[in-house]
N, C-alpha and C positions, 0 to 999 in steps of 0.2 A: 731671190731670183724671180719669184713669181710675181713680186710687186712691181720691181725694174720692165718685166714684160708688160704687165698691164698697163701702166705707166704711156711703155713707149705703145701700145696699141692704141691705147685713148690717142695719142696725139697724131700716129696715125690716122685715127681715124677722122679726127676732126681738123685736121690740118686740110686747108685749102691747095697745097702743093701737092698731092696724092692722086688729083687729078677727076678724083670718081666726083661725084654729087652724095649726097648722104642716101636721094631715091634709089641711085641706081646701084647700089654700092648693095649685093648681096651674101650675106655670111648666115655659114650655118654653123652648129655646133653638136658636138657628139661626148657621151659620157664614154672616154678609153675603159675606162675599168670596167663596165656593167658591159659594154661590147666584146669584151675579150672573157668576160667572165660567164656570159648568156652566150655565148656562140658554141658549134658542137664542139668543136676543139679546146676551146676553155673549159667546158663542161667536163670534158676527158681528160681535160689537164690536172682538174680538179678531183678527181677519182683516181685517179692516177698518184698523185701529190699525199691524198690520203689513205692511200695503200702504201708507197712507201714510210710517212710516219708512223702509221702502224707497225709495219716490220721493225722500224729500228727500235719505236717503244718496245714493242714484244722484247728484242735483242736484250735492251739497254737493260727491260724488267727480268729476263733471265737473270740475266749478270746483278744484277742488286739480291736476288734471292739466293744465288749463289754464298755471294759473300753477307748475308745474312744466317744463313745455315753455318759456314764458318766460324761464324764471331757465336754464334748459339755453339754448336761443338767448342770452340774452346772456353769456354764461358763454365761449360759444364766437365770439361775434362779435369780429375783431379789427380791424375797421373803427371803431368809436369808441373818442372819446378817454377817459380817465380820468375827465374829467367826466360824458361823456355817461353812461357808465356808473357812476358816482356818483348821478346824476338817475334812471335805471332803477332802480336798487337801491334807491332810494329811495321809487319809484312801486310796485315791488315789493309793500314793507315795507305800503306801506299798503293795497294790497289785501291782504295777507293778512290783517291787522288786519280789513279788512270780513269776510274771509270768517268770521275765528272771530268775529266780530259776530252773522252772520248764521246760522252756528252753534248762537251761544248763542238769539238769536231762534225759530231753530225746534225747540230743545230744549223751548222754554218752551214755543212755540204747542203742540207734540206734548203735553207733560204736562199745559196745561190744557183740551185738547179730551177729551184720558182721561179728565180731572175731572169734566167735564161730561156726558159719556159716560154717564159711570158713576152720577153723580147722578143724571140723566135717567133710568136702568135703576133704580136704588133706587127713586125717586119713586113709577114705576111699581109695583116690587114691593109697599110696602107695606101697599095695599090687599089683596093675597092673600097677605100676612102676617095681617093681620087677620082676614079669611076663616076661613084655617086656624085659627087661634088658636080665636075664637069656637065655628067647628064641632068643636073638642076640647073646648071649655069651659076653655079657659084663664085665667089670671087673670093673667098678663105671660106676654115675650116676651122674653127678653135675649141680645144678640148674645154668641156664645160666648168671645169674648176675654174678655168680663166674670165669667162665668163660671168661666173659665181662673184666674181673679183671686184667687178665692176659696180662702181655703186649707183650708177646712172646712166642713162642709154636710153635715145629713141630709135637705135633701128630695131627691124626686123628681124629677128634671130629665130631661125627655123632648127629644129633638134633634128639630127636624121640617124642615131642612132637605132635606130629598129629598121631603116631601110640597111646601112651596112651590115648588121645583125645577116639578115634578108642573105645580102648579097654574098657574102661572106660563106655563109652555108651553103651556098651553093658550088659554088668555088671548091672548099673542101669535100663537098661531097662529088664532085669530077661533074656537074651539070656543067 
């Protein structure tokens, strides 16, 4: 996908039917990730994010010691028979199977609340993406992976990730 975009930007860019001049044709670029990840609300999303994995590790690390004390008590119980402890090992087996269930369940839930997180913080930025742009006099705005992409280029590419950083903060913080 990333290649197809670039692709079609070079030929934008350098197609004579687009109408700009290559002079006046101004684009800037911005790292999304390091903007949303250095901004205050990235920063708390981030504290945030690693407060919850904490919690659920704690959780997940109760529950595994749980049923390690388990498996230790019947290990050492010499009071049942072969069966009985057949039947435990077997009741065992299947909690553990829940717990890496529930494992995997809170892996998932943890990656897609970051998803949403982090959408939710885009969403928000791109209006002071725009802002900045405009107030430069920009004519695009491309995230810099794409950029990266590029194996050759004589424009002008200005980074203005530290101005939306800027702007962004401020915004969240109600200036």
């Amino acid at each position: 996908m990333k290649r197809i975009l670039t692709v079609f930007l070079c030929a934008l860019l350098l197609s004579p039917v687009v109408g700009f001049s290559q002079d006046k044709l101004q684009i800037a670029t911005m790292n999304t990730n390091r903007a949303i990840n250095e901004s205050n609300e990235g920063v708390k999303l981030q504290k945030l994010l690693v407060a919850q994995k904490k919690q659920a590790d704690a959780y997940l690390q109760t529950k595994v010691q749980e049923l390690k004390q388990k498996q230790a008590e019947l290990q050492n119980s010499v009071m049942l028979t072969e069966k009985a402890k057949q039947e435990k090992y077997a009741e065992m087996q299947k909690l553990y199977v829940a717990l890496q269930r529930e494992k995997s369940k809170t892996d998932r839930d943890f990656r897609g609340n970051e998803k949403r997180y982090l959408e939710t913080i885009f969403t928000r930025m791109k209006p002071v993406v725009n802002k900045v742009a405009k107030a430069q006099k920009f004519d695009m705005v491309l995230d810099d992976t794409i950029v990266k992409g590029l194996l050759y280029h004589n424009l002008n590419i200005i980074d203005i990730t530290d101005q939306v950083i800027a702007e962004f903060n401020k915004l969240s913080n109600g200036k």
